[in-house]
C-alpha positions as CSV (number, residue, x, y, z in Angstrom):
1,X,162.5,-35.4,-156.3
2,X,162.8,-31.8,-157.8
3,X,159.0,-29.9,-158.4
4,X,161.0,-27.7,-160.5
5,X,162.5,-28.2,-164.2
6,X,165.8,-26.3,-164.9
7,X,166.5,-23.3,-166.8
8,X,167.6,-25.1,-169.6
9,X,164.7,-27.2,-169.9
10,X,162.3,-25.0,-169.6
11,X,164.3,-22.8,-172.4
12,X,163.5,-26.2,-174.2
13,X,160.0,-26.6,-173.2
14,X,159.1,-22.9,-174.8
15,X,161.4,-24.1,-178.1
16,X,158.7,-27.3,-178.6
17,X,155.6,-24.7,-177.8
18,X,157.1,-22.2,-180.3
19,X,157.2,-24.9,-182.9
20,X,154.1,-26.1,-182.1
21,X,152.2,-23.0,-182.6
22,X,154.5,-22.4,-185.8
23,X,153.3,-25.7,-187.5
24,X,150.0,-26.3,-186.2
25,X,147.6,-23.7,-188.1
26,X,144.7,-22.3,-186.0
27,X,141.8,-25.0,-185.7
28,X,144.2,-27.8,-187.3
29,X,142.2,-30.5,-185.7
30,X,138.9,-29.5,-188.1
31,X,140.8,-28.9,-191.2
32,X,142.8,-32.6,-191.4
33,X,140.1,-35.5,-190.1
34,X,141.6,-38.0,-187.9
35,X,138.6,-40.5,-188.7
36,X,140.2,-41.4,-191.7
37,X,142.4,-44.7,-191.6
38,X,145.3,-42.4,-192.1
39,X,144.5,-40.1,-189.9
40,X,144.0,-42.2,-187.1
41,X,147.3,-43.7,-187.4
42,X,149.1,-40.2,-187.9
43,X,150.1,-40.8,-191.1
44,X,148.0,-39.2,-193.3
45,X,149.6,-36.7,-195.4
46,X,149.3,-33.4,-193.5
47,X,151.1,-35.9,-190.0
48,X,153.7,-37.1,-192.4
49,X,155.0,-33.5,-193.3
50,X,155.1,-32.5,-189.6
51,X,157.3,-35.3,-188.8
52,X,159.5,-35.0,-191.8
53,X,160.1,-31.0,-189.9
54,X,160.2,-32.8,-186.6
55,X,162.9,-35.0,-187.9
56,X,164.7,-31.7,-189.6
57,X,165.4,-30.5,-186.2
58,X,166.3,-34.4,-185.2
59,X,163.4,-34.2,-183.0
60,X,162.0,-37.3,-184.1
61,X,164.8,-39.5,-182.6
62,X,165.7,-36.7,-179.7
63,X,166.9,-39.1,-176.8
64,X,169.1,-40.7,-179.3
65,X,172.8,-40.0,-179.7
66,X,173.8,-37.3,-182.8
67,X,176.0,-40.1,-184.9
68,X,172.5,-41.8,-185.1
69,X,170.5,-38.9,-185.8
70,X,169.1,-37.6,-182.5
71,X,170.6,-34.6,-180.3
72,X,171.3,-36.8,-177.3
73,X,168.6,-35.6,-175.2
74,X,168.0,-36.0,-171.5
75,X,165.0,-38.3,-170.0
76,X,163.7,-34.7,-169.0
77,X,164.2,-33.2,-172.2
78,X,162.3,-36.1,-173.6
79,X,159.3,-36.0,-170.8
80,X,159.1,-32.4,-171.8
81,X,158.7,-33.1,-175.9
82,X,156.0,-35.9,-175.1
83,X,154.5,-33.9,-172.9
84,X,153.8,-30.7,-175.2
85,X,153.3,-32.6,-178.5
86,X,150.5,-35.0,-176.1
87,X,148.8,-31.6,-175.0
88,X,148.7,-30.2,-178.2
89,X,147.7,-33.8,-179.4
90,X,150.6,-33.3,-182.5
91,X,149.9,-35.9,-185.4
92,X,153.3,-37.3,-183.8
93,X,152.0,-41.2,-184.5
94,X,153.7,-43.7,-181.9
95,X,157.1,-44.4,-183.2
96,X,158.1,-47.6,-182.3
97,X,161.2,-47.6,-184.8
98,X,162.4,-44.4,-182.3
99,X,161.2,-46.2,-179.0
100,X,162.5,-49.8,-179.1
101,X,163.9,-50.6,-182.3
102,X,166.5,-48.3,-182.5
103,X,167.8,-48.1,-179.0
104,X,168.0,-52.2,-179.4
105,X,169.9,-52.0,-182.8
106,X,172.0,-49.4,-180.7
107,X,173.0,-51.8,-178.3
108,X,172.7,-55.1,-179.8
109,X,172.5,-54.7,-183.7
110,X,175.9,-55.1,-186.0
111,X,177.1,-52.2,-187.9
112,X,176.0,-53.0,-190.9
113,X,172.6,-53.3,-189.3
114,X,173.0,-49.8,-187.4
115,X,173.5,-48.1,-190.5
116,X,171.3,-49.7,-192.5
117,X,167.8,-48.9,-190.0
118,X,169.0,-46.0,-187.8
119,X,169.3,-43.5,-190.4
120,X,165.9,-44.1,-191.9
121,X,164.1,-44.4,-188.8
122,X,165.6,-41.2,-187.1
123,X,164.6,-39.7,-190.4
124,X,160.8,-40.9,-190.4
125,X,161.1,-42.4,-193.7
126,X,160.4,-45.8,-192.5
127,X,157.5,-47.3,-190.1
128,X,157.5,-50.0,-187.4
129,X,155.7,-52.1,-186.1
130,X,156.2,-54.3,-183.3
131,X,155.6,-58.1,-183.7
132,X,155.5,-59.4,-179.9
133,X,151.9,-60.4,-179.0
134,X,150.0,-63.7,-179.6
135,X,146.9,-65.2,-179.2
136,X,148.1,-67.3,-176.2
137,X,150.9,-64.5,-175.0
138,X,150.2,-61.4,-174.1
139,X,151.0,-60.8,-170.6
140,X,153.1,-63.6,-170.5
141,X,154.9,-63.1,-173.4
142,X,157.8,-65.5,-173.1
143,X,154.8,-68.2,-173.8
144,X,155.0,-67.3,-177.8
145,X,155.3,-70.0,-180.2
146,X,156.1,-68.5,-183.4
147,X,158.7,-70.2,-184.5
148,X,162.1,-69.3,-187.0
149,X,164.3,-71.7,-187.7
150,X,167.5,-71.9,-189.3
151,X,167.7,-73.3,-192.9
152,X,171.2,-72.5,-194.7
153,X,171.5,-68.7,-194.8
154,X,167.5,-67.6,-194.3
155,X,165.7,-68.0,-191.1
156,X,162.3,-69.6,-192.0
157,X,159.5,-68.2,-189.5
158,X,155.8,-69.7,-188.8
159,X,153.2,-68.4,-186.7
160,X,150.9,-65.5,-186.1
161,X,151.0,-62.6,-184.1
162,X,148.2,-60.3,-183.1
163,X,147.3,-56.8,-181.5
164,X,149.8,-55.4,-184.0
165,X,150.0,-51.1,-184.1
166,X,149.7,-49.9,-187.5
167,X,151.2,-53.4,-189.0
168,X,149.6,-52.4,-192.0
169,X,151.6,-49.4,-192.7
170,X,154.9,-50.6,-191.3
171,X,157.7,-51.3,-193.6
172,X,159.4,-53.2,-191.0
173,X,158.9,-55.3,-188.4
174,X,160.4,-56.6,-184.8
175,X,159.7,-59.7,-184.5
176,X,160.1,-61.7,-181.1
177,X,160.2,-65.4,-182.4
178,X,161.3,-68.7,-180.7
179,X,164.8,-70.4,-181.8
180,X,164.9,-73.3,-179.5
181,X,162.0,-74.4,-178.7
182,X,163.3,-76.5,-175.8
183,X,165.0,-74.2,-173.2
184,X,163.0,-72.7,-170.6
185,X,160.9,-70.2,-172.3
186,X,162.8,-67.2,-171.6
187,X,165.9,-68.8,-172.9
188,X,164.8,-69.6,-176.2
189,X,163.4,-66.6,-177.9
190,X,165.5,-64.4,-180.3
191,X,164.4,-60.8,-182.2
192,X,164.7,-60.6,-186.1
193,X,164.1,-57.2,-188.1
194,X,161.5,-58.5,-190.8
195,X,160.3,-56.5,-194.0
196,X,157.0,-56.4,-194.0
197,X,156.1,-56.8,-197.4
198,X,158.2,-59.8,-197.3
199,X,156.5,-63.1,-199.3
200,X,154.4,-65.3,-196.7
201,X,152.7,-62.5,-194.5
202,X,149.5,-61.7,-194.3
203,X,148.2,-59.2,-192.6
204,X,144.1,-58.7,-191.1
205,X,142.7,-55.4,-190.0
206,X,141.5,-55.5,-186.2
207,X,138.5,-53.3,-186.3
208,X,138.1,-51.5,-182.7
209,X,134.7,-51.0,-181.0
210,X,135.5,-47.5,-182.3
211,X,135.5,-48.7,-185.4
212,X,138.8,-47.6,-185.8
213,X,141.6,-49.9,-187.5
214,X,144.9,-49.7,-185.5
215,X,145.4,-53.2,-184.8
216,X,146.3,-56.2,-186.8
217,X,146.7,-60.1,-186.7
218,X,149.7,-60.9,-188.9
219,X,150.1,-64.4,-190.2
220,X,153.5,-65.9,-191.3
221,X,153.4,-68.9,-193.8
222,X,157.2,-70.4,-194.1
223,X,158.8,-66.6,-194.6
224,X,162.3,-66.3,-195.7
225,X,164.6,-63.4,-194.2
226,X,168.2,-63.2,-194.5
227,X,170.5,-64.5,-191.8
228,X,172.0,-61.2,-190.9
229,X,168.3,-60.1,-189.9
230,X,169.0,-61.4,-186.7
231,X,169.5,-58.6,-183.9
232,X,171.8,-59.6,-180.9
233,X,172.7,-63.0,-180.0
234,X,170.7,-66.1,-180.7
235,X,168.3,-67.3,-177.7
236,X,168.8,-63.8,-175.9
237,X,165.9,-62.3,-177.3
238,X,163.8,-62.0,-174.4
239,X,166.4,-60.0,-172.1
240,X,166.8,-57.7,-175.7
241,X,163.1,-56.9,-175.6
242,X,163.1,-56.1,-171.5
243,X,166.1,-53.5,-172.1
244,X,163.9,-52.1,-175.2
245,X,161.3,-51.4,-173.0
246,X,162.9,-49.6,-170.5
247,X,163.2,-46.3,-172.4
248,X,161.1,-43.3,-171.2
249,X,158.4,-45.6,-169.4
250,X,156.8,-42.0,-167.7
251,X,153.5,-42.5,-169.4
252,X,153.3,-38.9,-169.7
253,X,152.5,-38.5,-173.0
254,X,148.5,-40.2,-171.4
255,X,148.6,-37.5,-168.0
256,X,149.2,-34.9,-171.2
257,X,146.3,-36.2,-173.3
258,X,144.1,-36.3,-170.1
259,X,145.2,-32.7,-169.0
260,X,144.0,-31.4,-172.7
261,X,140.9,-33.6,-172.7
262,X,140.1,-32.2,-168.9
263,X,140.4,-28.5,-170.3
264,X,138.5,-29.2,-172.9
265,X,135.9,-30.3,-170.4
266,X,135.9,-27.5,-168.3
267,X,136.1,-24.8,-171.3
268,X,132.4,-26.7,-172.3
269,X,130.9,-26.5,-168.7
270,X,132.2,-22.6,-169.1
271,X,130.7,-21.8,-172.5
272,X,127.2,-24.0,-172.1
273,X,127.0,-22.5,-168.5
274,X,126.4,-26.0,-167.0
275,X,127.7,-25.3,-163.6
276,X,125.7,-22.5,-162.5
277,X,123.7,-24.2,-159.9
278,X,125.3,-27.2,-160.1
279,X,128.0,-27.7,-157.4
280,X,128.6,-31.2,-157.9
281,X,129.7,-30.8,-161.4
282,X,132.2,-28.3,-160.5
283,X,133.3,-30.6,-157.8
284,X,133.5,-33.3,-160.1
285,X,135.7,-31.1,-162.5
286,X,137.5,-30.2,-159.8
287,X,138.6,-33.7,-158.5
288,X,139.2,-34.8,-162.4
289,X,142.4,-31.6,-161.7
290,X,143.7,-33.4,-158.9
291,X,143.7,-36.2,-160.2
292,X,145.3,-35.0,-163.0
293,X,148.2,-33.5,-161.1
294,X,148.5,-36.9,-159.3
295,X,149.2,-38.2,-162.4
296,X,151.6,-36.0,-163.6
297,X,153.7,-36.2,-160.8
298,X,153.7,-40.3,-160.7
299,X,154.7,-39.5,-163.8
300,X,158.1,-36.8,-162.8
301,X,158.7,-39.3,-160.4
302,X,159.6,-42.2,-162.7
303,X,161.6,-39.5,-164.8
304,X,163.3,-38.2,-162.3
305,X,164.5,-42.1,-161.3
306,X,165.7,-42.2,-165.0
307,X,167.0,-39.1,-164.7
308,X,169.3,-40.0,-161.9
309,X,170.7,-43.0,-163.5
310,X,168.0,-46.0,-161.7
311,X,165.8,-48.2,-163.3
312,X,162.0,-47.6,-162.7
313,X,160.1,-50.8,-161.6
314,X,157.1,-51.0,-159.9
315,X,157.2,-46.7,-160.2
316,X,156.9,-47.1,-163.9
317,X,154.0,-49.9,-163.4
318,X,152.8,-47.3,-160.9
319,X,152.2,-44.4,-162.9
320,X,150.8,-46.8,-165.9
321,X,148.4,-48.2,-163.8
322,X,147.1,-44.7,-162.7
323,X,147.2,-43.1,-166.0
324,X,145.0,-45.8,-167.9
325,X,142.4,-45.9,-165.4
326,X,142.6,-42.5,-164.9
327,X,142.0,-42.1,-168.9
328,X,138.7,-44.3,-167.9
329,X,137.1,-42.2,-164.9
330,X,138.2,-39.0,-167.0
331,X,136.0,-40.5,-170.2
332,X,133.4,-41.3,-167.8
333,X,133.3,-38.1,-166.6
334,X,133.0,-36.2,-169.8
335,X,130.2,-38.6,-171.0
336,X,128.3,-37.6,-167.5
337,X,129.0,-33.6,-168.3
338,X,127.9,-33.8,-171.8
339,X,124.7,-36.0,-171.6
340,X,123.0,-37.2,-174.7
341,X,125.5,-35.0,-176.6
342,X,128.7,-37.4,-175.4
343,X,127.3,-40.0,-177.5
344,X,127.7,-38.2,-180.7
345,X,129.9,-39.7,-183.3
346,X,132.9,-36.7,-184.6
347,X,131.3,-36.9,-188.3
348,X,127.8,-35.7,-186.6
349,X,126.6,-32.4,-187.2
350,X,125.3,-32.1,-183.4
351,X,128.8,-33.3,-182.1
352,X,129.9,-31.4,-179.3
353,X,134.2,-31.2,-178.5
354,X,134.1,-32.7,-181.8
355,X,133.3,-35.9,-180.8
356,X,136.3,-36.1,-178.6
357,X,133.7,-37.7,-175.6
358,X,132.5,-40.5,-177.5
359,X,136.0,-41.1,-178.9
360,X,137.6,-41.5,-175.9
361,X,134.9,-43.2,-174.0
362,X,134.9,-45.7,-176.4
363,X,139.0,-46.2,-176.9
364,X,139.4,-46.0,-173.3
365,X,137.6,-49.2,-172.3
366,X,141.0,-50.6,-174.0
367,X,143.7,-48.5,-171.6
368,X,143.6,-51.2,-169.1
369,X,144.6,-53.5,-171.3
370,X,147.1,-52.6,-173.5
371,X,150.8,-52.0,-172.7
372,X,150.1,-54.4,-169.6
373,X,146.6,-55.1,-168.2
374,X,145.9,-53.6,-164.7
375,X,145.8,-56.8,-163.1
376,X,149.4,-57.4,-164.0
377,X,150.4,-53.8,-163.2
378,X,149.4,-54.7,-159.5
379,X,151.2,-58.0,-159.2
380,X,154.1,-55.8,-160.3
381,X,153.4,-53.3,-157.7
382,X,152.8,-56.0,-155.2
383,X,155.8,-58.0,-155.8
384,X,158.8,-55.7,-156.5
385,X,157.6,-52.9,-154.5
386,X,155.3,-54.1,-151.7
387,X,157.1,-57.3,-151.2
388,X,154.5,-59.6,-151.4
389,X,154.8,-63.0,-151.9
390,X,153.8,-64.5,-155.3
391,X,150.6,-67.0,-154.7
């Protein structure tokens, strides 16, 4: 592994950073409030603009190629943008048009289709959401039922997904639905693009315990799409989604969020004085850093596979592992530092880091779940990179 980033990427690096202070006004964070609906999601209107400028420079889409509205980027190039607009926590939203849609209409999607979705999505002027997850498959995920079926020239589609991101401001959807529902399970699923707005769907807000709404449970009731909505070949769904998810799988973007939040820490403890006299809070602030840097460099290391042309596996389940429990000793931390004071909701007039403590401690009780629990992270780790037999 190289510790060091090239001349050209760090020529990149200070591009994002010069940007970054270009766009983002002094104290941006107090002017636009993120505890709006909007704002939580990144798309309120102040997060909207910034993209739309993101997209101008094709930033929105970099790792893509230019005939699709990217610049081509490199796996470091794009560790280095998530990085900086993580730190800087940039109203970027999570873009999952850019990070599986597209790259799967890239390789699987008809022309038509390509030009249809790419140009919009590169562009920012649609939203995604990702229809995968169901009540009874979430780590297993080849176990979904809902169901399209082929009726003359529409695909009818029952069933009901849940843990949805921001399904109630997508336009489109990418649905993972089951065409034959008797081949083995991973042999039977294929992957639809679905406008949301489409006759049939309903979608419910999932209130977190932050009582934030993120999430959704969408419900579909005999809904009609097109039979060119089909991405890739029929019953090769499931192999579709597993090359999807194999872009940029760093989780860098969390070290980066962790690495602000830590500073954050440590410029309180400074300012309040809470240190003087108390070694074991700098010590505690001290192993948070290394930990920290641990993370960071789990996180090179699965770039730097990427880079080179191999496919993370149990690295990438590696550095996810650490990051989201990291995110949980890190919140645990900062609610030990600040006292009485972590517990503050933002909107409070006593707040402290603007709430950011009870935020995260809050949000993070879910980091071990999403994107893959923990406990399947491990049997990743234990199988494909330990070797050990499956029980």
């Amino acid at each position: 592994m190289e510790f060091r980033f090239t001349a050209e990427e760090e020529a990149f690096r200070q591009e994002v950073r010069q940007f970054l202070d270009q766009e983002l006004p002094p104290n941006w964070e107090e002017q636009f409030d993120t505890e709006t609906e909007e704002g939580f999601g990144g798309y309120s209107e102040f997060a909207r603009a910034f993209q739309r400028k993101l997209a101008q420079r094709r930033w929105l889409a970099l790792p893509w190629p230019p005939e699709y509205g990217g610049l081509g980027a490199t796996i470091m190039q794009q560790v280095i943008y998530n990085e900086e607009m993580a730190y800087r926590r940039a109203p970027t939203g999570f873009n999952m048009g850019v990070a599986w849609v597209g790259p799967a209409l890239m390789l699987y999607g008809t022309e038509e289709q390509k030009r249809r979705f790419l140009p919009k999505i590169a562009s920012g002027e649609e939203i995604w959401c990702t229809l995968y997850s169901e009540p009874g498959a979430g780590s297993d995920l080849a176990a979904l039922q809902t169901r399209a079926v082929l009726e003359g020239d529409y695909w009818v589609i029952n069933g009901q997904k849940i843990w949805t991101s921001q399904a109630h401001q997508a336009h489109w959807g990418w649905l993972a639905a089951r065409t034959d529902p008797d081949a083995p399970k991973h042999k039977g699923i294929s992957t639809f693009v679905v406008p949301m707005d489409a006759p049939g769907i309903t979608i419910q807000p999932l209130i977190n315990m932050a009582g934030q709404h993120g999430f959704n449970q969408v419900f579909f009731d005999n809904v009609r799409i097109p039979r060119d909505y089909l991405v890739g070949e029929v019953n090769r769904g499931w192999y579709q989604v597993a090359v999807a998810l194999d872009f940029e799988r760093s989780s860098i973007s969390g070290v980066a969020r962790a690495q602000r939040f830590l500073d954050d820490l440590v410029q309180f403890a400074r300012e309040e004085g809470v240190t003087r006299g108390r070694p074991q809070v700098r010590a505690k602030l001290a192993d948070m850093a290394i930990e920290v840097e641990v993370g960071r460099y789990l996180s090179y290391r699965v770039a730097s596979l990427q880079q080179a042309g191999q496919i993370p596996n149990y690295e990438a389940s590696v550095a996810k592992l650490y990051s989201s429990e990291l995110d949980q000793r890190l919140a645990r931390a900062g609610m030990q530092l600040l006292g009485l004071y972590g517990q503050l909701h933002p909107r409070s007039k006593w707040t402290r880091l603007r709430g950011r403590v009870e935020r995260n401690y809050l949000v993070s009780v879910a980091s071990t779940i999403g994107g893959g629990t923990s406990e399947i992270m491990r049997n990743v780790i234990a199988g494909r990179g330990l070797g050990l037999p499956r029980a």
